[in-house]
N, C-alpha and C positions, 0 to 999 in steps of 0.2 A: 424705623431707621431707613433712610435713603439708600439705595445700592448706588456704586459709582454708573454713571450714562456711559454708551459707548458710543462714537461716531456711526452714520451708517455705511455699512459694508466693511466697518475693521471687526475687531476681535475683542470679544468681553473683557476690559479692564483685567489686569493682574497684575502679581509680583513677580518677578524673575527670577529665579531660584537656579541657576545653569541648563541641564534641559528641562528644568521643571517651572510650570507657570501655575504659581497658586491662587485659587480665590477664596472667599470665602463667603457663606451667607451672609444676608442681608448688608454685605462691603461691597462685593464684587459681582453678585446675579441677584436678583429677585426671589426672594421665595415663592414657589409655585405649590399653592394648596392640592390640587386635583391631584397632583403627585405623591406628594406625601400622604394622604388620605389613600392613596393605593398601597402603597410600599407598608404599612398600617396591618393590613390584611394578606397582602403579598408575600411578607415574612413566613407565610403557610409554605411556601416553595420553597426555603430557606432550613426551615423546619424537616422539610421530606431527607435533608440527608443524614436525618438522627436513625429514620428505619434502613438505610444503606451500612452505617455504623454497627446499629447493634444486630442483623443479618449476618453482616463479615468480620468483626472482631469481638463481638459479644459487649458492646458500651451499653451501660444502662442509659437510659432516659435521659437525666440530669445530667448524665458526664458529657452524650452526645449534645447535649444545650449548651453546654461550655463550648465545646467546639464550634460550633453554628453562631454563637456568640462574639468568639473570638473572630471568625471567620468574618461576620456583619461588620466591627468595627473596620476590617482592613480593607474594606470595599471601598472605604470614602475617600479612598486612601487614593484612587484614581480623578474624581471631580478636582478634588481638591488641589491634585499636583498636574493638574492639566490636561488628562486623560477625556475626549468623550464619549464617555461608554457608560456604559450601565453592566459591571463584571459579575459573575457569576462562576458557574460551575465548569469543565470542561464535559459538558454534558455527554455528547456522544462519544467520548471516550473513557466511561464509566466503564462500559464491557471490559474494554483494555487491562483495566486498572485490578478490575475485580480479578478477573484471570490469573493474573501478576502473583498477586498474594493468595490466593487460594492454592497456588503452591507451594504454602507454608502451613504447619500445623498452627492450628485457633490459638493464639496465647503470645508472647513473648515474642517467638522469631516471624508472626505475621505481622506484629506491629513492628515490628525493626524492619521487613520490608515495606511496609509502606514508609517508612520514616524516610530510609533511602532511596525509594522510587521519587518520594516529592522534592528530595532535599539536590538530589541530580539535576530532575527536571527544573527545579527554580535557578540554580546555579547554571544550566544550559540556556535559558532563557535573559539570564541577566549578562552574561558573555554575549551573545548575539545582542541586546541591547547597547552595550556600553560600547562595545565593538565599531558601531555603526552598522554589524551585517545583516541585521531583522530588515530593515529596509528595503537593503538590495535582494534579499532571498524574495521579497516580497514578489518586486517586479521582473523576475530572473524566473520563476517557474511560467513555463509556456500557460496559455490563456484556457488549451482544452484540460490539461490539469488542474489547474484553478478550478474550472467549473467542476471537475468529477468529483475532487477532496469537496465541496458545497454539497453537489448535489449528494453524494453518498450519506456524508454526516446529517440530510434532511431525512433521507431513506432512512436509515439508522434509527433517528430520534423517535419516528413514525411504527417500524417493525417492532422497537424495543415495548409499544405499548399494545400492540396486537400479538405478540407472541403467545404460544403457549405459555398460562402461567403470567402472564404480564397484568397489566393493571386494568385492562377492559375485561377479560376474565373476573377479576374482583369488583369491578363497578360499572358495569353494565351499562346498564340507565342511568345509571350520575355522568358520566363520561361524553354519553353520548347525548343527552341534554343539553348539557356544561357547552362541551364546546361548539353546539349547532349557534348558543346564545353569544356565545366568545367571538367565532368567526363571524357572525351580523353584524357585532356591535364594533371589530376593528376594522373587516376587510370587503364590508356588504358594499354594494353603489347606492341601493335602496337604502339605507339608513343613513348612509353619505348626505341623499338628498333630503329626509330629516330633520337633519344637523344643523342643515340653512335654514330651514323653516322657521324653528325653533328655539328655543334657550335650555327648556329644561332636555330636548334632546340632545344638543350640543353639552350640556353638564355631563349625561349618561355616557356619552360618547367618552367624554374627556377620563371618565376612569376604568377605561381599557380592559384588563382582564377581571377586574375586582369583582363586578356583576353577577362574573359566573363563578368564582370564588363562595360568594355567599349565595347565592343560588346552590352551589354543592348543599351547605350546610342543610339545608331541608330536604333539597329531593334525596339526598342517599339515604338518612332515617327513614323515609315516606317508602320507599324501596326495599327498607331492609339491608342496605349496602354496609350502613356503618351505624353505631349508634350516637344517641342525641348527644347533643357536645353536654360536659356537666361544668359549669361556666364557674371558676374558681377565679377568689379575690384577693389584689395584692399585687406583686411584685413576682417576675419567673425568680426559678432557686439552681440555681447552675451549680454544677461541683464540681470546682476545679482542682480542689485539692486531690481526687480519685485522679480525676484527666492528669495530673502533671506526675503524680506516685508512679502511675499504672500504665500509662500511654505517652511517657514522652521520654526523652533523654535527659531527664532530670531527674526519674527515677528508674531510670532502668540502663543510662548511658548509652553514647552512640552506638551503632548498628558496627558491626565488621567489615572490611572491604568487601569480604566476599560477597555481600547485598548488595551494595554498590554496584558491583562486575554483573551480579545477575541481573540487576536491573537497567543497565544500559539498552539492550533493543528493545524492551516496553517501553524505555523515556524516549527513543528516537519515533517509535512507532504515535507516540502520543503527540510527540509535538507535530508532527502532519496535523495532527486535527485541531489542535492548539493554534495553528499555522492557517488553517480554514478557516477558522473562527476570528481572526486576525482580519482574513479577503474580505469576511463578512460587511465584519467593522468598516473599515474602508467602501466597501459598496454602498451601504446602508446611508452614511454620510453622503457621499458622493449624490445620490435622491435627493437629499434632503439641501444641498448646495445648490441644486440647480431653481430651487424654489425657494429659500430663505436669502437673498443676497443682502439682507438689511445685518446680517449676522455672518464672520469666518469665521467657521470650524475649524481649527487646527489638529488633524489626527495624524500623527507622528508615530511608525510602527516601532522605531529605536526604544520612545518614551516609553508604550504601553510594556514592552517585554520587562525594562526595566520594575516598571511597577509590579507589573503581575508576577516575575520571577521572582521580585522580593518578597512576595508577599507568598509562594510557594516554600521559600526557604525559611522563611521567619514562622510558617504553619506548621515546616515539618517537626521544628523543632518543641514549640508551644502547644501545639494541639492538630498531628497530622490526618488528614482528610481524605477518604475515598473519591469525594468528588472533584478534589482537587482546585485550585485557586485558577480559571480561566479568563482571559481578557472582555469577554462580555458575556450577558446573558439575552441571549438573542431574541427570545420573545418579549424581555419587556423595552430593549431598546429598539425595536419596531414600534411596537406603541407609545411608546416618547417619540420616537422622530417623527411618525406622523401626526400623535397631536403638534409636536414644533412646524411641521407644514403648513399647517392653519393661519401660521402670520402672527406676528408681532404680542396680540391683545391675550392670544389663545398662550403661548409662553415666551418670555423676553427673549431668554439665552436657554442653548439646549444645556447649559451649565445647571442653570434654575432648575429644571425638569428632571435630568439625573438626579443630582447633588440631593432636590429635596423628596425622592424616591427612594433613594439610600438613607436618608436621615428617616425616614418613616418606617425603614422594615428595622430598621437597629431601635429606634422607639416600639416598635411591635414585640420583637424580643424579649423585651423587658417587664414586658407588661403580660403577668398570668391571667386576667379575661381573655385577651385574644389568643393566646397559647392555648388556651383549655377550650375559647370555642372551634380552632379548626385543626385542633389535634385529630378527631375522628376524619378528616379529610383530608391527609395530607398526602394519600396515595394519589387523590383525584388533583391536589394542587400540583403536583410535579406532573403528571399525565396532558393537564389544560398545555403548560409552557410547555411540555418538549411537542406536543403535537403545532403549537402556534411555530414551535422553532422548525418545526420538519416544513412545514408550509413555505416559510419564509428562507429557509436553505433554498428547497426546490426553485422558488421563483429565481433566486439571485442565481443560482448555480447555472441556470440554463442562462442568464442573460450575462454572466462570465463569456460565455461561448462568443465564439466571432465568424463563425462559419461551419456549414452543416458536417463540417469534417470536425471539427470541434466539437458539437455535440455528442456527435457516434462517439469521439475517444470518451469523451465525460462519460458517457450514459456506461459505457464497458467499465473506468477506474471508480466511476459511483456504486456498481454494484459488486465489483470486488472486495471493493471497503467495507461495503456489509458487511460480504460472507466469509472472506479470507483476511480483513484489517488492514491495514493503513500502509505497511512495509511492501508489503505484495501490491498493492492499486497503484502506488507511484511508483515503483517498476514498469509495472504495466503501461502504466500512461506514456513513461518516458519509450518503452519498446515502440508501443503504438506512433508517437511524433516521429518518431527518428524513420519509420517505415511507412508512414503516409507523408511525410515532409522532408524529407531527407537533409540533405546539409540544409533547408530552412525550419529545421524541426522547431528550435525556439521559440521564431516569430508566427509559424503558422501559418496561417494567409490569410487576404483578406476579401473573400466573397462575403456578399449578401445572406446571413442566414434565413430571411423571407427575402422574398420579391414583393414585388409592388403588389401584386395580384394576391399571396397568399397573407398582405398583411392583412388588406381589406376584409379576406372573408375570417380572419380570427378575431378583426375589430365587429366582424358582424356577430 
């Protein structure tokens, strides 16, 4: 089937739906294999928030499937309605989250806090959508704030897998393997130059994290990390019927105000980093604009809150989430947007390359072979993405900055956010503008954060 042509330099054909512009496969983008053939195997990341489930609320296996299930459909839910992102978790805000409810005893009143923690959070998010004020909050927080909320949530994603107890503790050598191969194959210059040479490099290239996905699968057995996957056939078996009795407001009925009231400064405290992850989005794009002009991206921060709040509220009710419904998943929309850099042949529309990366991990889902071959590694698949995410925070977070007074505030609200979370860092940041900038605390200023001299010797 023919996808519709776009002119060049306009915007991938669609329907108009009010703020939403729908496409669809093979109508409105191209199917893009190298995508789908990740998202395939990628669904192992998707998977890792079945061991965050039954950790903090005690879900079995199969109920946490359900969730992860539910949670896959509603993803598409963004290509489709005009979003370019690649959504996923609120990853760095998982600590948040955990905290939140581990103030509640295992059983009943911890899932009635989460039901409530999500069900605020999507309903804050869908007001600031519809509102029009996700936008202006966008370009309304000063530039060295911007950078600190990035850079901190890269710190975050990074500490969370070196801690004591974290996931390099349990996989050592898978980890540290995994990703020396991850970081070659998206962000090396040597492989870069490869790429040109080559076709079948440029093929390797194109499926981004996948490599070191299956690459886990051997080295952590070979190590002793984890055992051999035992590859089961057929169809996954999700239980929904447990999920809705036992974990939702279908069988247990809403949650009391009073979860609601307690969970108000954990939702304000999250959406700061929900709000990060947002700047991201936009940064990330903004790259990818200045090199694709045969293609407009349309990224609308109104549109995304709408979607992604909807899909917060509509979780908390059907199957609520620790990880929470966030506006991207920052490691693999890096590696879609730079294979999209590559020009035209490499993928039509960054539509194509999301859209058939979502359609590949909700097909992985489903399918018990790939469930059962990286069940044993789904510690190491969530470890690969939040380290590619801390990388790619870092970088954008400092190139948020507009000036070496910019950086210092960031570098102080990035490590607050660590250690003291999200409420406390943007205090900070705004103390810091308002006393290094004074009545121009907003705009900041605008020096040279290198000099001529110091760009040269970082380009050396």
């Amino acid at each position: 089937m023919k996808w519709k042509q776009r002119k060049d330099g306009a915007e991938t054909p669609y329907m108009a739906a009010g703020p939403f512009k729908i496409r669809l496969p093979f109508i409105h983008y191209r199917f893009e294999w190298p995508d789908y053939l990740q998202g395939l195997l990628m669904c192992a990341v998707d998977l890792g928030a079945i061991t965050l489930l039954a950790d903090h609320l005690g879900m079995p296996f199969e109920v946490g499937l359900a969730v992860v299930i539910l949670n896959g459909f509603l993803y598409l839910l963004h290509h489709l309605l005009g979003d370019p992102v690649i959504p996923g978790w609120i990853t760095p805000a998982i600590p948040l989250i955990v905290l939140f409810v581990e103030q509640f005893p295992e059983g009943q009143d911890r899932v009635y806090a989460l039901i409530a923690f999500q069900l605020t959070l999507g309903l804050l998010s869908v007001l600031l959508g519809v509102t029009g004020l996700a936008k202006r909050v966008v370009n309304f927080v000063p530039n060295a704030i911007k950078s600190g909320i990035i850079l901190g949530a890269g710190i975050g994603a990074i500490t969370s897998i070196f801690e004591k107890g974290g996931k390099f503790d349990l996989f050592p050598y898978t980890i540290a393997i995994c990703i020396g191969l991850c970081f070659y194959l998206v962000f090396s210059k040597h492989f870069e130059g490869l790429k040109q040479k080559g076709k079948g490099w440029a093929l390797l290239g194109n499926l981004g994290i996948l490599p070191a996905i299956l690459l886990a699968v051997f080295v952590a057995p070979i190590f002793g990390e984890a055992k051999w996957p035992d590859i089961q056939w057929g169809f996954s078996k999700p239980d929904f019927g447990t999920l809705w009795s036992e974990y939702t407001v279908f069988g247990l009925g809403l949650p009391s105000l009073s979860f609601f009231l307690t969970a108000i400064p954990a939702v304000f405290a999250t959406y700061l980093v929900v709000f990060g992850d947002v700047l991201k989005t936009k940064a990330l794009l903004s790259e990818s604009d200045q090199v694709r002009l045969d293609e407009k991206v349309d990224y609308n921060a109104d549109r995304a809150h709408m979607i992604f709040g909807g899909r917060n509220m509509l979780m908390s009710m059907i199957g609520p989430d620790i990880t929470m419904c966030g506006p991207m998943w920052a490691a693999m929309q890096v590696v879609v947007v730079e294979r999209f850099k590559k020009g035209k042949k490499a993928m039509n529309s960054f539509f194509g390359g999301a859209g058939s990366f979502r359609w590949g991990t909700n097909t992985g889902l489903l399918l018990l072979p790939i469930v059962s071959l990286v069940q044993p590694i789904l510690g190491v698949a969530v470890a690969l993405t939040l380290l590619v995410q801390g990388y790619v925070s870092v970088r954008i977070g400092v190139m948020q900055a507009r000036s070496q007074r910019d950086l210092g505030i960031a570098g102080v609200v990035g490590a607050i956010l660590v250690i003291k979370g999200a409420a406390m860092a943007f205090a900070a940041g705004i103390l810091l503008c308002v006393l290094l900038y004074g009545k121009d605390w907003m705009r900041g200023e605008k020096e040279k954060l290198f000099t001529a001299n110091e760009k040269g010797d970082n380009a050396a």
